[in-house]
N, C-alpha and C positions, 0 to 999 in steps of 0.2 A: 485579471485583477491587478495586473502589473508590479506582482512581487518576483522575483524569482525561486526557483526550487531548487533543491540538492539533487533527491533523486527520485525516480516515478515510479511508482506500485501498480499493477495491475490485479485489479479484481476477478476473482475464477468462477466467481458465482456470473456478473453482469458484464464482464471489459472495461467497468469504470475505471480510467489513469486516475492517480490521485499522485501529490507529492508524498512522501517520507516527515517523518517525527522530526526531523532536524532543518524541514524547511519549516518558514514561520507558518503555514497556514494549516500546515498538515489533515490535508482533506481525505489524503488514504485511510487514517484512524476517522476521522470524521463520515466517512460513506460508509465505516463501520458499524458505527453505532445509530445511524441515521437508518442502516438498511438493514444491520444483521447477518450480512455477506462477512464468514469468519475468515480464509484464507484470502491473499492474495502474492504474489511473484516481485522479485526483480524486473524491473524491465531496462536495468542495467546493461551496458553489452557485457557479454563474459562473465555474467552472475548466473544461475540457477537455483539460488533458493525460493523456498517460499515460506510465509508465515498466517500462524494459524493464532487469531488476535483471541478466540474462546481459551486455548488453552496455552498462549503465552507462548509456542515454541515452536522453531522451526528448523527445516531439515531441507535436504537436497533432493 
C-alpha cells in the first residue's frame, strides 16, 4: 500500500502479518474482525507476547 508500519502481528489461528494499532492502517485488528482469528503474537525480535483481541488481554 506504501504506507509504512510500526510493528507486525502475527496471526495464531492463519500466519496472517498484519501491522499494529499505531501503524495507520492497522490491519492486524482489521484481519480481526474481518476473520474472527482472536489472538495473535509479536513478531517483534525479542518480544513474546501475545494478545487475545476477544478478551482485551495479553500475557507472555
Amino acid at each position: 500500500m506504501g504506507d509504512t508500519w510500526v510493528h507486525l502481528r502475527l496471526c495464531l489461528s492463519c500466519g496472517h502479518v498484519g501491522c499494529c494499532d499505531s501503524s495507520k492502517n492497522k490491519h492486524a485488528t482489521k484481519h480481526f474482525h474481518s476473520s474472527g482469528h482472536p489472538i495473535v503474537r509479536s513478531l517483534e525480535p525479542g518480544e513474546n507476547w501475545k494478545w487475545c483481541y476477544i478478551d482485551q488481554v495479553g500475557w507472555e
